[in-house]
C-alpha positions as CSV (number, residue, x, y, z in Angstrom):
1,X,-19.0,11.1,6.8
2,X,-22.8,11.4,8.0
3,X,-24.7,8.5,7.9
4,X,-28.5,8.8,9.4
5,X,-27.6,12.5,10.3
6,X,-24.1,11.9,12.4
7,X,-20.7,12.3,11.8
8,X,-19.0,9.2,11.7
9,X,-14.9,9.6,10.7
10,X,-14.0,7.5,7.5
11,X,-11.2,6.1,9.4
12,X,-13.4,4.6,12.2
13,X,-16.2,3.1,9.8
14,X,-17.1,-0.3,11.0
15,X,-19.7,-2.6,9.9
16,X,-23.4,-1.5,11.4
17,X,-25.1,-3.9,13.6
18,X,-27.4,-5.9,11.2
19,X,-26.3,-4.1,8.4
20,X,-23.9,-7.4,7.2
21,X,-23.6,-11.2,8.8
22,X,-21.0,-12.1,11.1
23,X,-19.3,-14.2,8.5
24,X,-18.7,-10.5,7.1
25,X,-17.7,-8.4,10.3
26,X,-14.9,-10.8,11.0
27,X,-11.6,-9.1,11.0
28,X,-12.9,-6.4,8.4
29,X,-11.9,-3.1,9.2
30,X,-10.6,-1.3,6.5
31,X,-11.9,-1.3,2.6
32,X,-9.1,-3.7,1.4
33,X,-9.4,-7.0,0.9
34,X,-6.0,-7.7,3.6
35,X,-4.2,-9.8,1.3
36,X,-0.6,-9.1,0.6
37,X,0.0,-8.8,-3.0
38,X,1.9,-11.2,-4.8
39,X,5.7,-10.7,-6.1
40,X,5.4,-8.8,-9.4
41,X,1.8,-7.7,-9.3
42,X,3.1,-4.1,-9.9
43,X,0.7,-2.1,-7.2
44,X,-1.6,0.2,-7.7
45,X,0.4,2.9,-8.9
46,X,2.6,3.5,-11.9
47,X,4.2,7.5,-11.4
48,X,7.1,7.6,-13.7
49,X,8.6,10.7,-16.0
50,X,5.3,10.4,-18.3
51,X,3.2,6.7,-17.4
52,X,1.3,8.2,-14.7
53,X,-1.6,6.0,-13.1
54,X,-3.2,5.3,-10.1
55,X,-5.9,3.0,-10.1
56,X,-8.8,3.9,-7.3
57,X,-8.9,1.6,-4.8
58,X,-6.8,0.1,-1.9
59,X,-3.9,-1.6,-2.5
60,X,-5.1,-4.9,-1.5
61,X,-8.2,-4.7,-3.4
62,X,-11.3,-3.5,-3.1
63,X,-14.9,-5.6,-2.9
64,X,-18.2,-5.0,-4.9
65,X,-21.6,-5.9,-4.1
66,X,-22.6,-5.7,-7.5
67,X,-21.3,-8.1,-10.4
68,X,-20.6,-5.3,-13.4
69,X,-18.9,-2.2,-10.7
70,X,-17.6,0.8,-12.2
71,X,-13.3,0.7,-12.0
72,X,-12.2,4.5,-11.8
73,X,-8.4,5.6,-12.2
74,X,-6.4,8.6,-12.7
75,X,-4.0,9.2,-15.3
76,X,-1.6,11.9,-16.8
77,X,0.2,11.8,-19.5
78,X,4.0,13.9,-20.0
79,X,3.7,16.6,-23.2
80,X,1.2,16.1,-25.8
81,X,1.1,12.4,-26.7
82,X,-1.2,10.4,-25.3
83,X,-1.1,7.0,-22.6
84,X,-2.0,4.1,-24.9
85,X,-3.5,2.2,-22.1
86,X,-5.0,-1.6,-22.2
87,X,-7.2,-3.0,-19.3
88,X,-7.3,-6.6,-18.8
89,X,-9.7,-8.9,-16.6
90,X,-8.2,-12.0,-14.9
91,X,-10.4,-14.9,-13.6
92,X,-8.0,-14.8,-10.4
93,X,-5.4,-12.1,-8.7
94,X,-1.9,-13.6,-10.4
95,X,-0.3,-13.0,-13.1
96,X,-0.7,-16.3,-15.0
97,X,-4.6,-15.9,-14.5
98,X,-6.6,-16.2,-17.5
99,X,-7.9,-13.7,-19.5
100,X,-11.7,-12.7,-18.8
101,X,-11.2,-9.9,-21.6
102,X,-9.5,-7.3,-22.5
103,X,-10.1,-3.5,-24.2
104,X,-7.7,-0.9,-25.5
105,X,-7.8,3.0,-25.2
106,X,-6.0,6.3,-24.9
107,X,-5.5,8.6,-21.8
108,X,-4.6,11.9,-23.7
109,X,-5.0,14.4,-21.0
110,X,-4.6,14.2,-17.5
111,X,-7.7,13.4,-15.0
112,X,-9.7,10.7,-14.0
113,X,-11.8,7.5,-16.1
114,X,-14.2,5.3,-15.5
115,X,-15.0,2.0,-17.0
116,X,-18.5,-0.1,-16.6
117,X,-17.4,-3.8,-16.7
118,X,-19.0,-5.8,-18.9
119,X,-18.3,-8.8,-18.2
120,X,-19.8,-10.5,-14.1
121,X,-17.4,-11.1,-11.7
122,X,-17.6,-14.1,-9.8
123,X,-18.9,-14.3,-6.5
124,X,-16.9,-14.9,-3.6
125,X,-13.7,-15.1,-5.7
126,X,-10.8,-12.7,-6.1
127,X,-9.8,-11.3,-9.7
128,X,-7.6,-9.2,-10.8
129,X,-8.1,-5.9,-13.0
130,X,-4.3,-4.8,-15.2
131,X,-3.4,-1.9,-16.8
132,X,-0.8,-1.8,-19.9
133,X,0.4,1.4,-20.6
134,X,2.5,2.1,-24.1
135,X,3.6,5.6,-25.6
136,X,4.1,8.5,-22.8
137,X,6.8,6.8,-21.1
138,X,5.0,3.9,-20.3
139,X,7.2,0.4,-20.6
140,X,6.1,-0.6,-23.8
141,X,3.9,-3.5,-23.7
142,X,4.2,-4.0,-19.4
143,X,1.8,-4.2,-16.9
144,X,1.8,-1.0,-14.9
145,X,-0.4,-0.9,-12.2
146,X,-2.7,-4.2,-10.6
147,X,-5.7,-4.1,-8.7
148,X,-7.7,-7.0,-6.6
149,X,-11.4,-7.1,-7.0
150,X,-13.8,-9.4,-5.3
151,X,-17.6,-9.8,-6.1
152,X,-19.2,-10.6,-2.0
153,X,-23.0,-10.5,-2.7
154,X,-24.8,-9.2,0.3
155,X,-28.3,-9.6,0.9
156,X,-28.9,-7.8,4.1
157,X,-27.3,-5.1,2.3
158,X,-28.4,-4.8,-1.4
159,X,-32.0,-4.8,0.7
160,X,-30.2,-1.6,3.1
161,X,-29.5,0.1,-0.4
162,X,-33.2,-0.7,-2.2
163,X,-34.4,0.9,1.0
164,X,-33.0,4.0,0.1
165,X,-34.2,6.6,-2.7
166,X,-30.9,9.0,-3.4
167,X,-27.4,7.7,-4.9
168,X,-25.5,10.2,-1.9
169,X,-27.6,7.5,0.9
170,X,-26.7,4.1,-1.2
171,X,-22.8,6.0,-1.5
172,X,-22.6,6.1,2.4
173,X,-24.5,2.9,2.8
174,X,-21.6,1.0,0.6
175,X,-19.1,3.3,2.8
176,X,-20.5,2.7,5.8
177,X,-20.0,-1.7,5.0
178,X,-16.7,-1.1,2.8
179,X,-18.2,-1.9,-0.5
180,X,-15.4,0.3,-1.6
181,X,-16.7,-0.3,-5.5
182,X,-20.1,0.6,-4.9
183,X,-19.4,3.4,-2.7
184,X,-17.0,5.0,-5.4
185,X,-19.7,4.4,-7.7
186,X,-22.6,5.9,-5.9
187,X,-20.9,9.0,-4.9
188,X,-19.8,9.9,-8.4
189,X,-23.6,9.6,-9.6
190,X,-24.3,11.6,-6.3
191,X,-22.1,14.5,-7.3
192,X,-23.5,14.2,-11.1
193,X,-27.2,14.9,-9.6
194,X,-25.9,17.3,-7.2
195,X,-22.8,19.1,-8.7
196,X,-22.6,22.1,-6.5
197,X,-23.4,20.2,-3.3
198,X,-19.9,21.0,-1.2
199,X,-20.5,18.2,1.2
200,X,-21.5,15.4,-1.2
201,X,-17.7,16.6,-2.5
202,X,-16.1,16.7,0.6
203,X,-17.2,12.9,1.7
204,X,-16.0,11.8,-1.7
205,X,-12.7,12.8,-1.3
206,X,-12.2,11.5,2.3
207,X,-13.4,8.2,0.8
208,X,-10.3,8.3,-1.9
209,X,-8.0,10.2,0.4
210,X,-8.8,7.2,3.0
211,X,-8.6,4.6,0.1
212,X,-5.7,5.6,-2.1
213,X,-3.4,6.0,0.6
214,X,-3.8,2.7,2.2
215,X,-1.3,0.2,1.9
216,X,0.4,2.5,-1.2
217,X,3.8,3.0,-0.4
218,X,4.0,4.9,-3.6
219,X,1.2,6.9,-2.8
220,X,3.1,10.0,-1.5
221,X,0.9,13.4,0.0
222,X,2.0,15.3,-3.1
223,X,0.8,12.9,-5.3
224,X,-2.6,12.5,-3.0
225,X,-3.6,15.8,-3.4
226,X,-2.8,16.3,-7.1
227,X,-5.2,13.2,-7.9
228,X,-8.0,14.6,-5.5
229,X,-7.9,18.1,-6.5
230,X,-7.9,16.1,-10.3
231,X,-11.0,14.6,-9.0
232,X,-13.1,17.8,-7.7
233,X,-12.1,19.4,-11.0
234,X,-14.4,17.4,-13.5
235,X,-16.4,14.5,-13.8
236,X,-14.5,11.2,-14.4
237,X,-14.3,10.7,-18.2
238,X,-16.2,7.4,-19.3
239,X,-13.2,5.5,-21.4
240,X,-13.6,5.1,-24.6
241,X,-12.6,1.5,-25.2
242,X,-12.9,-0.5,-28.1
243,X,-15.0,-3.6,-27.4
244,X,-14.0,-6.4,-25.6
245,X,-12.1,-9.2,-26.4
246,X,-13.4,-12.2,-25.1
């Protein structure tokens, strides 16, 4: 991944000098959040006969510098009927957490969705985003797949990212400090403005192919490249959600 004209491998990224506090650089290394999920969270992945889902992020989470991020997943439905899939906000990563607010939607062919929250996250704490799945061998009525999000507002950085003019140097500026969220988000608008840009592309999928895969037990190399090759296919779907339920 370039960042000011050099190569720097995803793997390696660490936090630039200045670019975050040292209450931030501490032990951060990688674009989870490090905790170990809790008994019965489900993961991040859901790859059965037909409920197929993989939300996009690590599986210990992901932080966003912004309070509405963008969530992305992938999902593929078995045959011709569709994944009848809800998505839930929780006020804090367990499963008894309550309810921010929920919306409902179908996943009737397989690729990859995005959905603006609505609703703020709160800084400094970690919430939870669920996905239901029903119809396409989904558990009827289960959660399938978790993720951890965490709203860290960032100063130093959101002034980094105002410095800026295009979405591809805000994507690797998020990259570069492990915004995962933000990162995700930039690239996808980066690609949108520059759709036959090969490198823009090419960063994108080391940032999912460095994210899905960590921590994801379930996250096998077939299953890796199906979902990125999903990715570079088409633009991610925006979900079409009833409104919330608050």
């Amino acid at each position: 991944m370039r960042v000011s004209g050099q190569t720097i491998a995803l793997v390696g990224l660490v936090l630039g000098m200045g670019l975050v506090g040292p209450a931030l650089a501490q032990r951060r290394d990688s674009f989870g959040l490090g905790a170990p999920r809790s008994a019965g969270t489900g993961g991040a992945t859901r790859w059965g006969e037909g409920c197929q889902i993989a939300l996009f992020a690590p599986e210990s989470g992901g932080r966003s510098a912004t309070d509405k991020p963008t969530l992305f997943w992938y999902g593929s439905p078995a045959g011709t009927e569709p994944i009848n899939l809800t998505l839930i906000l929780r006020d804090e990563d367990s499963n008894t957490a309550q309810r921010v607010f929920q919306v409902a939607g179908t996943v009737a062919a397989k690729g990859t969705y995005r959905f603006d929250l609505p609703t703020a996250l709160q800084p400094g704490k970690t919430q939870r985003w669920d996905v239901r799945g029903a119809g396409a061998g989904c558990p009827q009525g289960q959660v399938v797949a978790t993720m951890a999000i965490r709203h860290e507002p960032n100063e130093v950085l959101n002034r980094a990212i105002a410095a800026v003019r295009t979405d591809l140097e805000k994507a690797r500026i998020y990259a570069r400090a492990l915004y995962w969220y933000d990162a995700l988000a930039a690239y996808e608008r980066a690609i949108a403005a520059n759709p036959t840009n090969a490198e823009i592309r090419q960063e994108r999928r080391a940032l999912l192919g460095e994210g899905l895969k960590e921590g994801d037990k379930e996250m096998s190399p077939p299953k890796l490249e199906d979902i990125l090759n999903t990715v570079d296919r088409a633009p991610a779907s925006v979900f079409a959600a009833t409104p919330p339920l608050r």
